[in-house]
C-alpha positions as CSV (number, residue, x, y, z in Angstrom):
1,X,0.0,0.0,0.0
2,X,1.6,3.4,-1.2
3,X,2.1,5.9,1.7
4,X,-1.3,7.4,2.7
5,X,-1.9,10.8,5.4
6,X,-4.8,8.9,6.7
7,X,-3.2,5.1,7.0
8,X,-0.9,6.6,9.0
9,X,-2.7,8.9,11.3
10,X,-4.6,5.7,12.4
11,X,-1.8,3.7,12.6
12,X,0.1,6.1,14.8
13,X,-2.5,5.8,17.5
14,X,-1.1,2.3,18.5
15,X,2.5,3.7,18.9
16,X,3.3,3.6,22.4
17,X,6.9,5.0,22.6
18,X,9.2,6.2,19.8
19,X,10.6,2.7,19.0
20,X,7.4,2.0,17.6
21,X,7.8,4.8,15.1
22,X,11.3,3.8,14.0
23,X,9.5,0.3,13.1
24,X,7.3,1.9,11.3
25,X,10.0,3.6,9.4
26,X,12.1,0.7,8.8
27,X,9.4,-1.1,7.1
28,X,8.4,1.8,4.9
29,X,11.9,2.3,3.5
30,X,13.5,-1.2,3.9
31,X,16.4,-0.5,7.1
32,X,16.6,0.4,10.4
33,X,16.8,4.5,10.3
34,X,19.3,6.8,12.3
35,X,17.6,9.6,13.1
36,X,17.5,11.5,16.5
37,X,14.7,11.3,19.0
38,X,13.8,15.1,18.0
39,X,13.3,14.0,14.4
40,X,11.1,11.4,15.6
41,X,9.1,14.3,18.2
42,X,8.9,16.4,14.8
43,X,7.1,13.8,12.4
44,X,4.9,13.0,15.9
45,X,3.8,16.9,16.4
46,X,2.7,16.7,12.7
47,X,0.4,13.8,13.0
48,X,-1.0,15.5,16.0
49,X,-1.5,18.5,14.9
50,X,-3.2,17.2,11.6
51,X,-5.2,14.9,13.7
52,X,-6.4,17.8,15.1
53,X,-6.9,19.5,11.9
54,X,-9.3,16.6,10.9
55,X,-11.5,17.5,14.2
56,X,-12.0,20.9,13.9
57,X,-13.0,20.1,9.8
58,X,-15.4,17.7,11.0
59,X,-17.1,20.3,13.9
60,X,-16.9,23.0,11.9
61,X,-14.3,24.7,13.5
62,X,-11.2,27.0,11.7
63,X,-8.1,25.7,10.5
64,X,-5.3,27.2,11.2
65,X,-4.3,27.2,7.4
66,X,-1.3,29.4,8.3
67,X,0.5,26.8,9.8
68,X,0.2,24.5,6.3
69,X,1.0,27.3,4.5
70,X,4.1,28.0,6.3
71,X,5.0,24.9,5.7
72,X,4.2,24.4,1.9
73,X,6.7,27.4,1.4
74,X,9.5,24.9,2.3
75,X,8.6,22.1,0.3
76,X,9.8,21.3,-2.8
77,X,7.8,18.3,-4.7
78,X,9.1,15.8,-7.1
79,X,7.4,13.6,-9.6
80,X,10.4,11.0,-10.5
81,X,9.4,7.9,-10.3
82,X,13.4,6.9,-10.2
83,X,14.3,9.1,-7.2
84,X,15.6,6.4,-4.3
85,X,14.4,7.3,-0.9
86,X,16.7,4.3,0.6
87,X,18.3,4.8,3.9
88,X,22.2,5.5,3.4
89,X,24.1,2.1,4.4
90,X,25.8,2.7,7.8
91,X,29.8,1.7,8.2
92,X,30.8,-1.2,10.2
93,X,33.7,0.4,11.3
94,X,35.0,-3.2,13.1
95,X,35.7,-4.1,9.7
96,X,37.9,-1.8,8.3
97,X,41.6,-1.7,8.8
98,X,43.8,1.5,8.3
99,X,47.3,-0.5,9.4
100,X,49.1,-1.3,6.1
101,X,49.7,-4.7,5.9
102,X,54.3,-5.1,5.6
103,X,54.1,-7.3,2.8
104,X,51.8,-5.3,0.9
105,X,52.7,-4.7,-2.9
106,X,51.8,-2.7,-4.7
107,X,50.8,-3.1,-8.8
108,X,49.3,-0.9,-11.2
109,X,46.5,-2.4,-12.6
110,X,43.8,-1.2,-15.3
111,X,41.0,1.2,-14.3
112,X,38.0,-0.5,-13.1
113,X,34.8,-0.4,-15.2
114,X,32.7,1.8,-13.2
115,X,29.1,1.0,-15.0
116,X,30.1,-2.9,-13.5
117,X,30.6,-1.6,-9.7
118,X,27.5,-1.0,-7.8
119,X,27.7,1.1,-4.5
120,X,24.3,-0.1,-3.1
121,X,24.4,-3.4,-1.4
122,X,22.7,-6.0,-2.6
123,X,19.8,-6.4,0.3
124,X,18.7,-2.5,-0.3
125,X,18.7,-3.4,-4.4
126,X,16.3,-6.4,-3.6
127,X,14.7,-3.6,-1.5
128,X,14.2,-1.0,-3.6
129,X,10.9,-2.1,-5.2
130,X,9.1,-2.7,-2.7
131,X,9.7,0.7,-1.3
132,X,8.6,2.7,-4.3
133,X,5.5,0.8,-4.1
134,X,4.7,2.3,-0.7
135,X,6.2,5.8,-1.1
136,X,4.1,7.7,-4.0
137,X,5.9,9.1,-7.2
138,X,4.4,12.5,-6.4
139,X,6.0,13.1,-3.4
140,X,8.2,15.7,-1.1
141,X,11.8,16.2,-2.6
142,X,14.7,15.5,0.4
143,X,16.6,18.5,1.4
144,X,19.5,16.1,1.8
145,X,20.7,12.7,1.8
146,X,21.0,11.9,5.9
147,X,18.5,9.4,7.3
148,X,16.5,12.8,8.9
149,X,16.3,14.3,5.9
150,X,14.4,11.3,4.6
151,X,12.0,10.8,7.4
152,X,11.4,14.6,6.9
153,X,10.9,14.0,3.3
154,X,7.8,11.6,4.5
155,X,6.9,14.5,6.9
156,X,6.7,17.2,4.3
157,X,4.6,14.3,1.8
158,X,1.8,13.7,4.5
159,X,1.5,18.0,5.1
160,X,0.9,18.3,0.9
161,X,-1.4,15.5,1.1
162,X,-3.3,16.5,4.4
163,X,-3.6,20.4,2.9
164,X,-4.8,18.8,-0.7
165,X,-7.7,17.1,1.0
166,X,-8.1,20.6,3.6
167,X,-8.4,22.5,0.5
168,X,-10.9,19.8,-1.8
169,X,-13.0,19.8,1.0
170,X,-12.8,23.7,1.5
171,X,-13.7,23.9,-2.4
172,X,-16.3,21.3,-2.5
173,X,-18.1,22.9,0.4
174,X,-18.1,20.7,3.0
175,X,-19.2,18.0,0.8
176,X,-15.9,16.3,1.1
177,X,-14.6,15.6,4.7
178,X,-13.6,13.3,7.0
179,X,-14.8,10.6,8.9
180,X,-14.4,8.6,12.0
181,X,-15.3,5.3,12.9
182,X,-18.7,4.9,15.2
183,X,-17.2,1.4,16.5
184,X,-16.6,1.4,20.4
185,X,-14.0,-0.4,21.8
186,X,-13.2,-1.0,25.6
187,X,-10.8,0.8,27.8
188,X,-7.3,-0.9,27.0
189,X,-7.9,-1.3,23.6
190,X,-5.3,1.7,23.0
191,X,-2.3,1.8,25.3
192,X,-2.5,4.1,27.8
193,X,1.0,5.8,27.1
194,X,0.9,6.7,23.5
195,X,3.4,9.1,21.6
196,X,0.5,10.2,18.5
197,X,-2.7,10.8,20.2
198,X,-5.8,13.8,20.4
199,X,-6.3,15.8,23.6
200,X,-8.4,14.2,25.9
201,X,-10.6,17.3,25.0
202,X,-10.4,17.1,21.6
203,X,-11.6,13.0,22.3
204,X,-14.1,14.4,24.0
205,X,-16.0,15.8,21.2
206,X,-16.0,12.7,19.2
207,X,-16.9,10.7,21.7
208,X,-19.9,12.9,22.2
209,X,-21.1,12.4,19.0
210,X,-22.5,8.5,20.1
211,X,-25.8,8.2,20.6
212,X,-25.3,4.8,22.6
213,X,-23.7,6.6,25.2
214,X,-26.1,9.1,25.3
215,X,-28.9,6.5,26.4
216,X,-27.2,4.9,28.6
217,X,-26.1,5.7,32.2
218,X,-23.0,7.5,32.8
219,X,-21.4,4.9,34.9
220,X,-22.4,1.8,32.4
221,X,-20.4,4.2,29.5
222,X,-17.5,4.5,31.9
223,X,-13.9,3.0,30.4
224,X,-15.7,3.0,26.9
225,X,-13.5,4.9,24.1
226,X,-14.4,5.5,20.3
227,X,-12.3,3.6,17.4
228,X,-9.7,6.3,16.3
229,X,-9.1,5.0,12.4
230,X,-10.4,7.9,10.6
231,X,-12.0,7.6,6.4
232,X,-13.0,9.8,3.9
233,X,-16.7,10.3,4.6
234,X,-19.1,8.7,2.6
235,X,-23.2,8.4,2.8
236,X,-23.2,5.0,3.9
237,X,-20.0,4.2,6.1
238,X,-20.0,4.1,9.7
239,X,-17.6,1.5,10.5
240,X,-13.5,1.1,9.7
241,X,-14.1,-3.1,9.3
242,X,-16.8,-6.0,10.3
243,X,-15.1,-6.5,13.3
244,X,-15.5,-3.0,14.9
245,X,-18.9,-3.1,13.9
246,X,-19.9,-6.3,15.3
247,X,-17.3,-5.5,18.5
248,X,-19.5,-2.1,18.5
249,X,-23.0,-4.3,18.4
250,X,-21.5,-6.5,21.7
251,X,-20.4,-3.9,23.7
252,X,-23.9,-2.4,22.6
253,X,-25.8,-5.6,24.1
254,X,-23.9,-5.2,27.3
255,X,-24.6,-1.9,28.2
256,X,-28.3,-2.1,27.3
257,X,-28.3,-5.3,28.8
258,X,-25.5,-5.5,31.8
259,X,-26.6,-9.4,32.2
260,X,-26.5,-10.3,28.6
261,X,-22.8,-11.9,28.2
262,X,-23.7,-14.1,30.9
263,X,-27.3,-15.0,30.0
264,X,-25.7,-15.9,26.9
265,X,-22.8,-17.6,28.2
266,X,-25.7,-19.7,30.5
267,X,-27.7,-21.0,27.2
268,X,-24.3,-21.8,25.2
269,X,-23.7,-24.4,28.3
270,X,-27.6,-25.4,28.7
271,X,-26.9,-25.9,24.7
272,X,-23.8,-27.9,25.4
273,X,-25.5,-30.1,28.1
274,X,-28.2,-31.2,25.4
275,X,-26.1,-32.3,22.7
């Protein structure tokens, strides 16, 4: 699946420290990445902040279009297909020896053909398409060639693609937006320390929006949170997947019903007992 704003906005909101970041980045571009914790904390604050973006589209709220439009005025985009966004191969150091050998001759010999030497090692080369599958042709141009400069490459790619569906939407009149999953889940479904998440007011507001939770008893909704994948909004979708929605209908049952998991739990057995 080609990189996608929205993909990994949801997928962030299972990331519990920074490791789980740099996984993330290692599968998208085929090696583990060396990048500092604060280029990490910088891609993070961008997710967040177009999270929140997302929630103040789908309330009605402003934008705060300058901060994309700061942004934009630093990126430079690229449409070629060829350009490799492969980590740079780090130096085993252990392996290289700068104490000349004393038998060491030394012979003139002819000058190597250059189109037969490759510089990229052989695992990145049997790499390489499967990461321009996932990273799209249009995309953000590096500003360099270290490992940061990539991740921030990704960055500035999710911004252009985050203001391009900001601005559709703006254009369209609303009839283009964004929405989120109506699936509950339970408390502990999302870790509890989690490095890409909305403010608990911000949550608040979504979480608002169920009309389950509305007819039921404070207490009884206590420890229940909303699904946090996010989708373009269409007429008819409600649900991320078949599992949230029949995980949603379950937890639905219960707290209409606080005794029905273990009425039904009583007739699986009495079902049991008869066969």
């Amino acid at each position: 699946m080609a990189l996608n704003w929205i993909a990994v906005l949801n997928e962030a909101t299972d990331w519990q420290s920074q490791d789980d970041a740099r996984n993330w980045l290692c599968a998208l571009v085929g090696r583990s990445p060396n990048v500092k914790q604060q280029d990490i904390a910088d891609f993070l604050r961008a997710l967040d902040f177009m999270r929140e973006q997302l929630t103040h589209l789908h309330f009605g709220e402003p934008i705060e279009y300058r901060w994309f439009d700061d942004e934009l005025k630093q990126i430079s985009m690229t449409l070629d297909p060829d350009l490799q966004l492969s980590m740079t191969p780090e130096l085993d150091l252990k392996q290289i020896s700068m104490t000349p050998e004393p038998d060491l001759k030394i012979s003139m010999t002819p000058e190597p053909d250059l189109k037969q030497i490759s510089m990229t090692p052989e695992a990145d080369l049997q790499k390489s398409g499967d990461e321009m599958e996932k990273l799209p042709v249009f995309r953000a141009r590096p500003r360099g060639n270290s490992d940061a400069d990539i991740l921030r490459s990704i960055r500035d790619t999710l911004i252009v693609q985050c203001a391009q569906f900001l601005g559709d939407s703006i254009q369209s009149g609303s009839q283009l937006s964004v929405a989120r999953c109506e699936g509950l889940v339970k408390q502990g479904a999302y870790p509890e320390a989690r490095v890409s998440a909305l403010k608990p007011e911000m949550e608040a507001k979504w979480l608002s929006e169920i009309e389950l939770l509305k007819e039921v008893q404070t207490h009884a909704a206590k420890g229940i949170q909303r699904c946090e994948d996010f989708f373009v909004a269409t007429s008819k979708a409600k649900f991320c997947s078949d599992a949230c929605r029949f995980n949603t209908f379950q937890i639905g049952k219960q707290l209409r019903e606080p005794d029905y998991l273990a009425q039904k739990q009583k007739r699986y057995r009495s079902r049991k007992k008869q066969s």
